[in-house]
C-alpha positions in Angstrom: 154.4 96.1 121.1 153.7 95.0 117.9 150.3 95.1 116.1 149.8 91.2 116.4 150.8 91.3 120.4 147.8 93.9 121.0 145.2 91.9 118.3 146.0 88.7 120.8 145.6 90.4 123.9 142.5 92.5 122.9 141.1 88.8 121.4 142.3 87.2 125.1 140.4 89.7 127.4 137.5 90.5 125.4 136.6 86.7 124.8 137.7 85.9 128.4 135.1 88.7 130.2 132.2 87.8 127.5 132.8 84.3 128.6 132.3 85.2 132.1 129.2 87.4 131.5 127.9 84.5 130.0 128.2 82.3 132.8 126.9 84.6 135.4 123.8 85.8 134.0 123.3 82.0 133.5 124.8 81.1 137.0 122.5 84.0 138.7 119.3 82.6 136.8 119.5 79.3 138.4 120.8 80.8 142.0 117.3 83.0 141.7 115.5 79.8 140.9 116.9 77.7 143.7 116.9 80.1 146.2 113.3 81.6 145.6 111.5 79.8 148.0 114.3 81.1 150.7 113.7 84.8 149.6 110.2 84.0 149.7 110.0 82.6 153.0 112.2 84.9 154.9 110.6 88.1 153.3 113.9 88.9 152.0 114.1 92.8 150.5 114.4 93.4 147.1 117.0 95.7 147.9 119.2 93.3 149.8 118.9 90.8 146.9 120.3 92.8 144.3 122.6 95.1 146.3 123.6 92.4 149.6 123.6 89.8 147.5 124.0 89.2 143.8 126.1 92.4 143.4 128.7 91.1 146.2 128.0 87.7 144.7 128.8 88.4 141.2 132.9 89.2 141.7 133.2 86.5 144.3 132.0 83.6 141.5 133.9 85.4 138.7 137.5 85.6 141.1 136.3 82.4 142.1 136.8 80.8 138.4 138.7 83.1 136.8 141.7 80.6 136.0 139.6 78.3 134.3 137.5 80.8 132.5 140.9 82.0 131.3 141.4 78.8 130.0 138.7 78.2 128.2 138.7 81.9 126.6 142.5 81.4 125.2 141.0 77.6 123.9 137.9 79.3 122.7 139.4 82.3 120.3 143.1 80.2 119.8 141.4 77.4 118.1 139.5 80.0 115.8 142.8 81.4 114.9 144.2 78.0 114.3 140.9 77.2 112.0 141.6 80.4 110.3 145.1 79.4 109.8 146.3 82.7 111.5 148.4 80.6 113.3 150.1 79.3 110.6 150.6 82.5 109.4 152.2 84.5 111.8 154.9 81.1 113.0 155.4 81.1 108.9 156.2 85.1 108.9 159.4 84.5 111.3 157.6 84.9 114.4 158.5 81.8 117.0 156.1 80.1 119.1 158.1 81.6 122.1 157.0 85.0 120.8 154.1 83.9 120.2 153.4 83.4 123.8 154.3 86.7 124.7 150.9 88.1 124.8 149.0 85.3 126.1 151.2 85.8 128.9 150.6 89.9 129.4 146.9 88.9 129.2 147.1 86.0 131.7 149.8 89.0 134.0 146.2 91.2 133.9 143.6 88.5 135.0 146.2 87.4 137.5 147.3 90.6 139.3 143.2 91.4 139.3 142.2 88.2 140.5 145.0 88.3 143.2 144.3 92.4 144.3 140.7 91.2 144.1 141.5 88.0 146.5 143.0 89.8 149.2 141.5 93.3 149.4 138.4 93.9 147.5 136.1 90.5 147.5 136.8 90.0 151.5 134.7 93.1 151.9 132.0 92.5 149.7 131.8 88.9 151.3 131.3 90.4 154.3 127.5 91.8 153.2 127.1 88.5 150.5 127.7 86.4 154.0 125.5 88.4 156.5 122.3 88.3 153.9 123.3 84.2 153.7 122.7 83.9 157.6 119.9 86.5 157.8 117.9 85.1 154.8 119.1 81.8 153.8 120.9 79.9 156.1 119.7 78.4 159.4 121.4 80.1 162.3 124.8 78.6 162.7 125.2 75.9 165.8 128.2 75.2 167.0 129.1 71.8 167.3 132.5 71.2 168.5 133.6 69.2 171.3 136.6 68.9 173.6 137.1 72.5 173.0 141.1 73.5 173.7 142.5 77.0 173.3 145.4 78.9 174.4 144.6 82.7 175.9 147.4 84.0 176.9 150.7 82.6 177.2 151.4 79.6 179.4 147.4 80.3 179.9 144.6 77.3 178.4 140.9 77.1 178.9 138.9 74.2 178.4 135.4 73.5 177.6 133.7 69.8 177.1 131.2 71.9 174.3 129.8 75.7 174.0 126.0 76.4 172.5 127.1 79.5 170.9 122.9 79.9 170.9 122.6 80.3 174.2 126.0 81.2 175.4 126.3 78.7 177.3 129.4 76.3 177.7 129.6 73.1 179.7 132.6 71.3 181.9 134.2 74.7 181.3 138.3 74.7 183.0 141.2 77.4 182.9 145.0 76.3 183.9 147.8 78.7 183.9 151.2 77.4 184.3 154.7 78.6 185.5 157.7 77.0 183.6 155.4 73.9 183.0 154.2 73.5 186.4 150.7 74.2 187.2 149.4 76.9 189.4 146.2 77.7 188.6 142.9 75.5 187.2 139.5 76.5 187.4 136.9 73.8 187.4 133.0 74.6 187.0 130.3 72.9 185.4 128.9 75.5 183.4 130.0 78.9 182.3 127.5 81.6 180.7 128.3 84.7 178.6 126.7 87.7 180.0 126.3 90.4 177.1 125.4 93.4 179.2 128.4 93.2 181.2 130.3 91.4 178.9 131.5 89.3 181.5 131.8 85.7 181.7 129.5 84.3 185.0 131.1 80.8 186.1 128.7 78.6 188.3 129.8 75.7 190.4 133.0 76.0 190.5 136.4 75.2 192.5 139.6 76.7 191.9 143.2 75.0 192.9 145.9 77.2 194.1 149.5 75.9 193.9 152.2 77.4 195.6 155.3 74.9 196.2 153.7 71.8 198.2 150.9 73.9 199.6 147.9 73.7 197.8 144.6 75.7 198.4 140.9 75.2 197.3 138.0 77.3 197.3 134.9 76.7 195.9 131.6 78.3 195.4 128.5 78.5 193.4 128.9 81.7 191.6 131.3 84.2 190.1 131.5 86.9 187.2 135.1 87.3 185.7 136.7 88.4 182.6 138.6 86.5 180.3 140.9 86.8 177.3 138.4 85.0 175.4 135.3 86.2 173.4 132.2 83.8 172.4 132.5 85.2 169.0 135.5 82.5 168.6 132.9 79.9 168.9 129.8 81.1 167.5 130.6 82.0 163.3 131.5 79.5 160.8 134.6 78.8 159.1 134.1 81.0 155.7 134.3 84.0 158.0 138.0 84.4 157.1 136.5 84.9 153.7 135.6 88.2 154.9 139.1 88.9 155.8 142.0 90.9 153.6 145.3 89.7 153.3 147.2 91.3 156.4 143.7 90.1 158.5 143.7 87.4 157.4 147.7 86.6 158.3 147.2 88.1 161.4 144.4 85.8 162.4 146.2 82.7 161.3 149.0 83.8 163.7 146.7 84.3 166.7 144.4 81.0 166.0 147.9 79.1 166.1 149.1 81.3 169.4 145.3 79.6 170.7 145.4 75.9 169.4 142.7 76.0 167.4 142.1 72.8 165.6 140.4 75.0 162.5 143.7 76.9 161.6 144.1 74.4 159.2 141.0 75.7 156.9 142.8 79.0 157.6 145.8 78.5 155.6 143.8 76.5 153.5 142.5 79.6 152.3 145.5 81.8 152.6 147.1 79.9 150.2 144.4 79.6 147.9 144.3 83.3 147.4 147.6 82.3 145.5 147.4 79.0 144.0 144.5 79.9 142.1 145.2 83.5 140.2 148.6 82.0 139.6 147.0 79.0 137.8 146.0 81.5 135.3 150.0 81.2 133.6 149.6 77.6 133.7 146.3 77.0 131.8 146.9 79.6 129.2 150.1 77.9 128.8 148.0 74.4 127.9 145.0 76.2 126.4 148.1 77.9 123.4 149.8 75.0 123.0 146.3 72.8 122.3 144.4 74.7 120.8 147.8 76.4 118.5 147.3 73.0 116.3 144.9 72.9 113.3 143.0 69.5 114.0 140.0 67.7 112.4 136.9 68.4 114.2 138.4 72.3 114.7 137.0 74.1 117.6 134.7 71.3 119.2 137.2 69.1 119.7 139.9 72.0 121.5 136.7 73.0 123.5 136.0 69.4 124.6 139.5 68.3 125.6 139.4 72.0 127.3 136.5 71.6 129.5 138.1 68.2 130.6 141.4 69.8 131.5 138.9 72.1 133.5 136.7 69.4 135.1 140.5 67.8 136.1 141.9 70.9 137.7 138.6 71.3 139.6 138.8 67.4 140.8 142.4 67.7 141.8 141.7 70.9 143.8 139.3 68.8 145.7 141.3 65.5 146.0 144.0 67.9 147.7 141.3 69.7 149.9 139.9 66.2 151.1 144.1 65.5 152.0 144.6 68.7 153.7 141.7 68.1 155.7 141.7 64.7 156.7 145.0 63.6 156.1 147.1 65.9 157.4 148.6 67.0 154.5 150.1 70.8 154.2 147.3 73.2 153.8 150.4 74.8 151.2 151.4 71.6 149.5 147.5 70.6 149.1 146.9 74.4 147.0 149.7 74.1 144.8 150.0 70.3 144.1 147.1 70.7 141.0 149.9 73.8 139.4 152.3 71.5 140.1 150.6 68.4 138.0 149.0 70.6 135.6 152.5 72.3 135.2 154.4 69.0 134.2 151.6 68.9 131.7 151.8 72.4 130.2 155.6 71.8 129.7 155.0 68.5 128.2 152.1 70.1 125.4 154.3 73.1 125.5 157.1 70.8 123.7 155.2 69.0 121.4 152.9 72.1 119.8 154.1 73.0 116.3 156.6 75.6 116.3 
């Protein structure tokens, strides 16, 4: 590598991890202030704070980010260049912008394998304390709320319930069918089934079971039962940014079963599978814009790269949403909706990317 190649990437990472250090100490600041009353009230250890929380917090917001800090880093220390006509200098010493690139892009090849080992193996686990200290000390116990509960057990096996208080263990207009080359056989009927936690057994009260075999048909019915099922209450009692928690074969695996079971959620799952992806490879597409805007020498110098910078960044965020808000309601593919801002924002790199002074 050449001299200049390890100046830009030294320039790249340095400004791009002061940058973040920046924004968490400021980002932690107002978390402490807005959360006080929370510690406060729930007697929250010291200990957990720093250690549960803000430590596990701290890689989770950066990974979080990381693309547009990126960004705004290669804006940030490109534009001084430009205002210091290094720029002009090295494109004027026989160096072309293509080359130029070369070591935006091994900067942008280190945030982006970090960000993505970071994605799928090392911030799951540290969610996992940052998300238990959230429902022990700052969240209100999670209810669930669902209705017209379906999933699938086993194969060619469903169970059924009208709603579940995850609180109480309780679930109401509870049924299980099992079927035999898509005729029924089997269906359970109660009104309410109960999770016992000691024998960790499910007790089903009230209920009548149909047995079909050919044209004959038995019923028996009865006011009480214990069974076991292929189905735990866990399922229904923790929220969706559980599968933060998980790492990347978990997480796959999880999807596979939730799809196996029906579950309306899975969508949120792949949601954030692909995310894991779209995101750290947005990294190559910002620093792509951020060099080819802030490459120029323009009136106003730095303020105006950094303004038109944090608007690309406000943008990118609004997008992500707009596509989120279409996966969700919609119906639009939890893939398409993660990549469709890289795609946009991509068509726009190449377009700055042919217009910045070679």
């Amino acid at each position: 590598m050449k001299q200049i190649d390890l100046y830009i990437i030294r320039k790249f990472l340095l400004t791009f991890f002061y940058a973040i250090g920046l924004i968490i100490l400021v980002v932690i600041i107002f978390d402490i202030s807005e959360k006080l009353d929370d510690f406060i009230e729930s007697d929250a250890p010291i200990s957990a704070i720093v250690f549960d929380y803000y430590l596990n917090f701290v890689p989770f917001f950066v990974n979080l980010f990381s693309s547009l800090f990126t960004f705004i880093a290669v804006i940030f220390f490109t534009s001084k260049m430009a205002a210091n006509t290094e720029i002009v200098a090295i494109l004027s010493s026989g160096m072309s912008f293509n080359r130029l690139l070369v070591p935006y892009m091994a900067g942008a090849l280190v945030i982006t394998s970090m960000s993505l080992y970071l994605n799928n193996f090392v911030i799951p686990h540290t969610n996992k304390a940052r998300l238990e200290f959230e429902e022990t000390f700052i969240r209100h116990k999670f209810r669930n709320i669902d209705r017209n509960i379906h999933r699938q057990i086993e194969p060619n096996t469903f169970v059924y319930f009208d709603r579940y208080d995850n609180i109480t263990g309780r679930g109401y207009k509870f049924a299980i069918e099992r079927f035999e080359e898509n005729e029924l056989k089997y269906k359970l009927m109660s009104d309410t089934i109960s999770w016992d936690s000691t024998m960790k057994k499910w007790h089903i009260s009230n209920y009548m079971i149909r047995t079909m075999n050919g044209p004959e048909e038995e019923l028996v019915s009865g006011n009480g039962i214990d069974t076991t099922i292929n189905f735990h209450p866990n399922e229904l009692g923790k929220r969706i940014n559980n599968v933060q928690t998980m790492n990347y074969y978990e997480l796959t695996d999880y999807i596979k079963k939730e799809k196996l079971k029906g579950s309306e959620k899975t969508m949120f799952y792949e949601i954030e599978h692909h995310k894991r992806f779209s995101v750290p490879f947005a990294t190559f597409i910002l620093t792509l814009i951020g060099v080819s805007l802030a490459s120029r020498k323009v009136r106003g110098g730095i303020g105006v790269h950094i303004t038109f910078g944090l608007v690309v960044s406000f943008a990118y965020i609004l997008f992500m949403q707009v596509s989120l808000t279409f996966a969700t309601n919609a119906n639009l593919s939890p893939m398409l909706a993660m990549w469709i801002p890289n795609i946009l924002f991509g068509i726009l790199a190449l377009y700055l990317y042919k217009i910045a002074p070679k």
